[in-house]
Phi, psi and omega in degrees: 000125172257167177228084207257201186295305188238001158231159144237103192273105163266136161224139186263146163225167164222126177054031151093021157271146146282174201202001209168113150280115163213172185195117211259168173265072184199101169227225169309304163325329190284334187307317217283308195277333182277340165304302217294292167335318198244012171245345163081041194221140183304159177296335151258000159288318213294314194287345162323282195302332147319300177280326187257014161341316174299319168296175187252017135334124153304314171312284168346287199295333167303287174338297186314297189327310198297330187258349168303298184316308206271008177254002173271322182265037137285285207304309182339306196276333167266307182321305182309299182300319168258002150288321188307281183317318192271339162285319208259346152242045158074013189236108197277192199265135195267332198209172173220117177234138167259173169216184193067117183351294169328338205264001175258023174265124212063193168245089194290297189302296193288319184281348213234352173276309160324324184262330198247340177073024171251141160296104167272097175225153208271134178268166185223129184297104128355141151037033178211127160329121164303130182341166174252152190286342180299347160317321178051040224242336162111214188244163180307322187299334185286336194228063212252004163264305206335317205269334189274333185282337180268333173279326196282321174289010164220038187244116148098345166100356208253162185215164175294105179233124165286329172331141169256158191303165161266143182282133187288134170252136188260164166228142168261119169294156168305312198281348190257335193281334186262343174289316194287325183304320191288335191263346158290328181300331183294275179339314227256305181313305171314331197269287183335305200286342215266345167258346180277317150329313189286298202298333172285309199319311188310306200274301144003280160302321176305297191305334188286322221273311183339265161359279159332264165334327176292318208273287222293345183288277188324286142039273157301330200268303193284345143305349199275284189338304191279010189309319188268020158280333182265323141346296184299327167297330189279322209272344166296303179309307195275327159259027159297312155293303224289323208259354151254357195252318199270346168265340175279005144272346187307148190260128130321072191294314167324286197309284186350284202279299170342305175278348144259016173265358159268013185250350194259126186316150171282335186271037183219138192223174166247150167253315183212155177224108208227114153268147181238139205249167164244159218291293181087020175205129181239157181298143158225164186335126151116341181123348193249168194244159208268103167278145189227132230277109167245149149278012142279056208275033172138198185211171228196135155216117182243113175257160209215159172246137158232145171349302195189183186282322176295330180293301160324333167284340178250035207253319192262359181278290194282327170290358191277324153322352182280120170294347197260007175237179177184148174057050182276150176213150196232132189205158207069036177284120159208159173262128189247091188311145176209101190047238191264031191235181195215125191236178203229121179251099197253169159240162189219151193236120176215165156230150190266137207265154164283013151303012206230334185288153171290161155255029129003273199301326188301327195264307148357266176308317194294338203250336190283314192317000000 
C-alpha cells in the first residue's frame, strides 16, 4: 500500500503478479490541508506539525487528533476494498507493506493491521545508501517503488519494455525438414495406438451397458413381484391419516374438567356447561381429511353463580390459569336473591386451548408403526 500526496494506491499480488487494484483520492496533502483547517495554521506550519505528530507539543497533539479523525475514513475504504477481494478469491492476506511519505502519518501500520488481520510493516529500501540531504530527496522509505523499479532495471541485466516484440526471421533448413519429419512420424504412431485403445475401450463399455440393461431388466421384473406390498403400504398410510384427520380435535374431557373444577374459586358453582369442540381437520383433494395445527380446539359457555362479585373477580384470576383455556370472559352479571342471601349470576366465555387435546392419535399411530 502506498500512501503519496494525493493518492493512496492498494495492489494485492500474487508471486509479483497483481491480482487487486484499488486507489482511494487521499493522501498526505488531505491530512495536511484537514490540520491546516481545523487548526486555523498556514499549510506549512500544518505539515510541520504533521511530522512532529510524536512530540510533546500541543500542536503536535491537536494535529496527531486531526489526523487520526480524517485516517479513519481512508483505512475504512481500504479496509472494504481487501475485505472485497479476500471474499471473492476465498484467500487471507499474508502481510501488508507500506510505502510513501503519507504512511508516517499517524498510526496507520498498527490501525490498519487491526481492521484487516494482516501483519503490517513499513517497506525498506535495501542495499542502498541514504539519499544525500543536500538532494532534497527526503529518506527512501518516502520513495520505496521509485527505488525498487530502478534495482529491477539493472538486475540481472533485464528492464521494463512496454514495446511489442519483435519478430525473429528463421530459415528452413534440411535438418529442421528431417527433425520435423521423425516427430510426425512419432506423433502419427502416438495417434495409432490411442485408437486402437479407444476402440477395445469402445467395446469394453458397449458390453458393461449390455450387462447392466440385464441386472436392471431382472430388477424390475422383481419389483413387478413386489407391488402388492406396495399397495398394501399405500392403504396403511391413508388409513393412518383418516385416524389422525379424525382424531386431531379431540378433547381429553377427564383431564379437561378436573382441571377446571380444580381451578374454580370456592365462592363459584356451575349451572350449566356447553362445549363445542373444533374440527381440528379440513377435506383435501379425492374427499380425506386433512389436520390441520390450530390453537383453537373448541369453545366453553359456562353459566355460573358467585357469592358476590369479588368471587367473580377471583373466578376469572384462577381460571384464567388454566392452560387448557384461553381468551376467558365473563359476561351477564346480575344480582339475584338465593334464600335469605343476594348472589351474583354470571355467564363466562372461553376457547379451548391444545393443552386440552388427547394423545389419542399420537398412541394410536404409535401402535399401527
Amino acid at each position: 500500500m502506498s500512501v503519496g500526496a494525493s493518492l493512496t494506491t492498494v495492489v494485492v499480488h500474487e508471486a509479483g503478479r497483481p491480482r487487486f487494484v484499488r486507489t482511494v483520492q487521499a493522501g498526505g496533502d488531505m491530512l495536511t490541508a484537514a490540520i491546516s483547517d481545523e487548526l486555523g495554521i498556514e499549510i506549512d506550519a500544518a505539515e510541520a506539525a504533521k511530522r512532529d505528530a510524536g512530540s510533546d507539543d500541543d500542536l503536535a497533539h491537536r494535529a496527531a487528533r486531526v489526523v487520526e479523525l480524517r485516517l479513519a475514513g481512508i483505512l475504512g475504504e481500504i479496509q472494504s476494498g481487501l475485505a472485497y477481494w479476500m471474499h471473492q478469491s476465498d484467500r487471507p492476506l499474508r502481510r501488508i507493506v507500506l510505502t510513501g511519505g503519507g504512511a508516517r502519518a499517524g498510526d496507520i501500520a498498527g490501525r490498519l493491521a487491526l481492521l484487516v488481520g494482516a501483519p503490517v510493516e513499513v517497506g525498506v529500501v535495501q542495499s542502498l545508501d541514504a539519499p544525500e540531504a543536500a538532494a532534497g530527496a527526503g529518506d527512501w522509505a518516502d520513495h520505496t517503488v521509485a527505488a525498487g523499479l530502478a534495482l529491477g532495471a539493472t538486475a540481472g541485466g533485464w528492464q521494463i519494455d512496454l514495446c511489442p516484440p519483435v519478430k525473429r526471421s528463421f530459415r528452413f533448413t534440411g535438418d529442421m525438414a528431417r527433425r520435423l519429419a521423425v516427430a510426425a512420424a512419432v506423433v502419427a504412431v502416438l495417434l495409432g495406438g490411442l485408437s486402437v485403445r479407444s476402440v477395445l475401450a469402445l467395446r469394453g463399455e458397449r458390453s458393461a451397458l449390455a450387462a447392466q440393461k440385464k441386472t436392471n431388466a431382472a430388477m424390475e421384473a422383481e419389483l413387478a413381484d413386489l407391488d402388492h406390498l406396495r399397495r398394501l403400504q399405500a392403504d396403511l398410510d391413508g388409513g393412518r391419516r383418516r385416524v389422525q384427520a379424525a382424531l386431531a380435535g379431540d378433547v381429553s374431557w377427564p383431564r379437561f374438567l378436573d382441571g377446571l373444577v380444580r381451578s374454580m374459586p370456592d365462592g363459584v358453582w356451575l349451572q350449566s356447561l356447553t362445549v363445542q369442540s373444533g374440527s381440528g381437520a379440513r377435506p383435501a383433494a379425492g374427499g380425506a381429511a386433512v389436520p390441520v395445527a390450530s390453537a383453537n380446539s373448541g369453545s366453553l359457555q359456562i353459566a355460573a353463580i358467585g357469592l358476590d362479585y369479588p368471587s367473580v373477580a377471583d373466578w376469572l384470576n384462577k381460571v384464567a390459569a388454566d392452560p387448557a383455556l384461553a381468551n376467558l370472559a365473563v359476561a351477564g352479571l346480575t344480582q339475584t336473591g338465593l334464600g335469605n342471601r343476594t348472589v351474583v349470576n354470571f355467564t363466562s366465555t372461553a376457547n379451548l386451548t391444545p393443552a386440552s387435546r388427547s394423545d389419542r392419535a399420537a398412541r394410536l399411530t404409535k401402535a399401527a408403526l
